[in-house]
Phi, psi and omega in degrees: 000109166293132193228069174310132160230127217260169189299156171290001177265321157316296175288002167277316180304321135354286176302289153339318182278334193291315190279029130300311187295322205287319197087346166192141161005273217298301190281347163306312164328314179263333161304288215278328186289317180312326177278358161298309154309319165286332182273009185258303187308304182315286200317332168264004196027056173268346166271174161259171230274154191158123174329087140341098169305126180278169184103186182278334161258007162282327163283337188280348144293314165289347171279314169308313169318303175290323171283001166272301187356282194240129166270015137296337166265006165303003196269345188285340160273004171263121191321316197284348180263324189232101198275357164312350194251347169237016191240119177316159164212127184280189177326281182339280183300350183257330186296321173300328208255339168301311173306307189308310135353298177300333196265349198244000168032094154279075164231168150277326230077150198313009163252346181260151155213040192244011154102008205271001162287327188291330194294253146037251195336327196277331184260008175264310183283323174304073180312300187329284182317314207277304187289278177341290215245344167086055168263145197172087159322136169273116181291166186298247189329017119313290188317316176278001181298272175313358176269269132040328194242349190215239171007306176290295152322007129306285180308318189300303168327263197311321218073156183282344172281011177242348192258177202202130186205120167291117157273111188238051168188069205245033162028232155267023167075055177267319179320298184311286182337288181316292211311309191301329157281318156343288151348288194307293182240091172310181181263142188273332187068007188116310179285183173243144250264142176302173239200332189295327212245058165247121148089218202285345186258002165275314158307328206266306182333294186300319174300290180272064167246298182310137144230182192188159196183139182222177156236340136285138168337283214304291158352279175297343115346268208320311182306327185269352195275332181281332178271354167251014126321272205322303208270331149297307178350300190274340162261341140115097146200165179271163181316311186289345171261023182278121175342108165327303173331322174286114171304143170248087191276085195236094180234160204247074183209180175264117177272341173298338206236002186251117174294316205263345176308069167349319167301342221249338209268142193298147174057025186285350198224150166261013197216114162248138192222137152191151183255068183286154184278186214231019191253157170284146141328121173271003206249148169274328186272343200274329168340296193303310153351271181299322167297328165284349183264341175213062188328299190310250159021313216241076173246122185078234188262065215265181172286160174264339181295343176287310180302294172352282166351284205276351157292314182272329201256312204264283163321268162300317152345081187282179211306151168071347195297179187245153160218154200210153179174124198271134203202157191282127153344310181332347177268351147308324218228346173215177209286318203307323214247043202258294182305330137358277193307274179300295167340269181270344190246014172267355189257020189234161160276130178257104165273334186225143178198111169247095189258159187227025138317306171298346205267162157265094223209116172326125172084342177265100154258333127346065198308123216214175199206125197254160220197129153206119173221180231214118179284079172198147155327175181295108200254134157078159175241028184278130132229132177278120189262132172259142177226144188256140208263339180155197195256192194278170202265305208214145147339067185317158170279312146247147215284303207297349185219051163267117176007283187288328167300325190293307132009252191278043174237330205260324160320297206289318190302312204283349191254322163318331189263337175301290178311348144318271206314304166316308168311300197298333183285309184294339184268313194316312229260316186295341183293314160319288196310302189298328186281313171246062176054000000 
């Protein structure tokens, strides 16, 4: 799937013009991206049918519109989540952002409806978001990479009516979203798909297989609002007729430091996936914070993706669950990540070391790696290494069939399929033992 996105200079002019009217960035940001959501819900017809008023108050009508739908989007009606409902936009500032829309299309097309431009989009317009909190989307075939390594293997383990799975920095939510189709319709092995994972009990199943926690609102807005894009989508209704009832396991919190977050309790999931940033706390008390809560781990000048780890490994995991997570290298390589190293991640099964540094991945400037373990001690004395030989030659055109990546997709496939073939020749064989006595 190709995910048009514009030069990152378009959307700083955008921004930049919204914010004469606004006076400042962070709310300019959120008038053009909200007016963007609304105009990807009419246009999937996901509101319900009905003239869009122009202006600004016409969008603050369709976002209450939109925040009836479902009470996972009620946050879209809150000042503190969306500053469209106390911070003014004039004439001026409304024409820009309208224009801007007409000329800029957030859609995939009429067969996609799962918001994944939109994502894209919020962290291109946003500084606040990209620079502050390190917000920086997982593309999609990264995301189905790390599902692929956890979640499915999960699904298999747990059964798919059972299993459970956390992004627990799931931004605007592509990591969730991919899961929630993964979910939705599993992989078969081959067999044939039960009739249960069919239709309206298959939508809702897959909606609570997921979650996802943020530490920005809005963000975690955005996430729910896409997967139940996706889940009207997929039932051909408009939003408001997806059951209130059915969860959208969606929050707004800091998971390293918040204790009290229901989405947060231990040992709840079997598969936790996350691309956590990768920058230190700039705030000093919070610095602090997380170095006291994640002693082993969070040492020196350290990263944040390591309290992640440990946060997942430690915590959220239930026993054997899997965790996958594409994370920056540095912890190879400087002091902060040494006790990491030799310590804490040797008391885990380590199954997967991928590295994806040589890969091209939109938005990662950062030289990165993809970590998969198992919260349990060590079984066996196997991990497997995809290891990289260099870098791409050139700019792929698409990212997702770029030299290296393709690479280490073709890596991951032949040893997934060795390891079948190794399951199925062993049960043939306990079966033989068993057949003759």
């Amino acid at each position: 799937m190709t995910i048009r996105t514009l030069a990152p200079a378009v959307y700083d002019k955008v921004t930049t013009a919204v914010a004469r009217d606004t006076g400042e960035r962070r709310t300019a940001a959120l008038w053009v991206h909200a007016a963007g959501l609304v105009r990807h819900a009419r246009e999937h017809e996901l509101l319900p049918a009905g003239a869009q008023a122009p202006g600004p108050d016409g969008l603050r009508k369709s976002l209450e519109a939109l925040a009836s739908c479902h009470p996972a989007l009620a946050p879209l009606a809150d000042p503190q989540v969306l500053p469209v409902w106390d911070q003014p936009l004039g004439d001026s500032g409304w024409e820009t952002l309208d224009d801007f829309w007409a000329r800029h299309p957030v859609l995939e097309g009429e067969h996609r409806v799962d918001g994944y431009a939109l994502g894209d989009t919020y962290q291109l317009l946003s500084e606040d978001a990209r620079k502050g909190r390190a917000l920086c989307q997982t593309p999609p075939w990264v995301a189905r990479l790390l599902l692929r390594l956890s979640l499915e293997p999960a699904m298999e383990e747990w059964g798919p009516a059972d299993v459970r799975m956390i992004d627990p920095a799931c931004g605007t939510g592509h990591i969730a979203v991919a899961a929630f189709h993964m979910a939705r319709v599993p992989p078969s092995r081959g067999r044939r798909r039960s009739p249960a994972w069919d239709g309206h009990q298959a939508v809702e199943r897959a909606l609570a297989t997921v979650a996802g926690v943020d530490l920005d609102p809005y963000a975690a807005a955005l996430t729910a609002y896409r997967l139940l894009a996706s889940a009207a989508s997929t039932l051909r209704i408009p939003l408001h007729q997806v059951p209130a009832s059915w969860p959208v396991n969606v929050a707004a919190a800091d998971s390293l430091l918040d204790g009290d977050e229901p989405l947060l309790r231990a040992g709840a999931y079997h598969a936790c996936v996350a691309n956590p940033p990768y920058i230190t706390p700039r705030d000093a008390v919070v610095r602090d914070r997380v170095r006291a809560a994640y002693p082993q781990v969070a040492v020196g000048k350290y990263s944040l993706a390591l309290p992640f780890t440990a946060l997942m490994l430690e915590r959220l995991a239930a026993p054997g669950g899997y965790v996958a997570q594409l994370t920056a290298n540095s912890f190879m390589k400087r002091e902060f990540g040494r006790r990491y190293v030799t310590e804490f991640l040797p008391r885990f099964d380590a199954r997967w070391i991928i590295d994806t540094s040589g890969a091209y991945i939109p938005g990662h400037g950062t030289p990165t790696c993809i970590l998969v373990h198992r919260a349990r001690p060590s079984v066996g004395d196997t991990v497997t290494v995809v290891r990289g030989n260099g870098g791409e030659p050139r700019v792929p055109e698409d990212p997702a069939r770029g030299l290296v990546w393709s690479a280490i997709e073709d890596a991951v496939d032949s040893r997934l399929a060795w390891d079948r073939f190794q399951e199925g020749l062993e049960r043939f064989q306990r079966g033989e033992a068993t057949s003759n006595g």
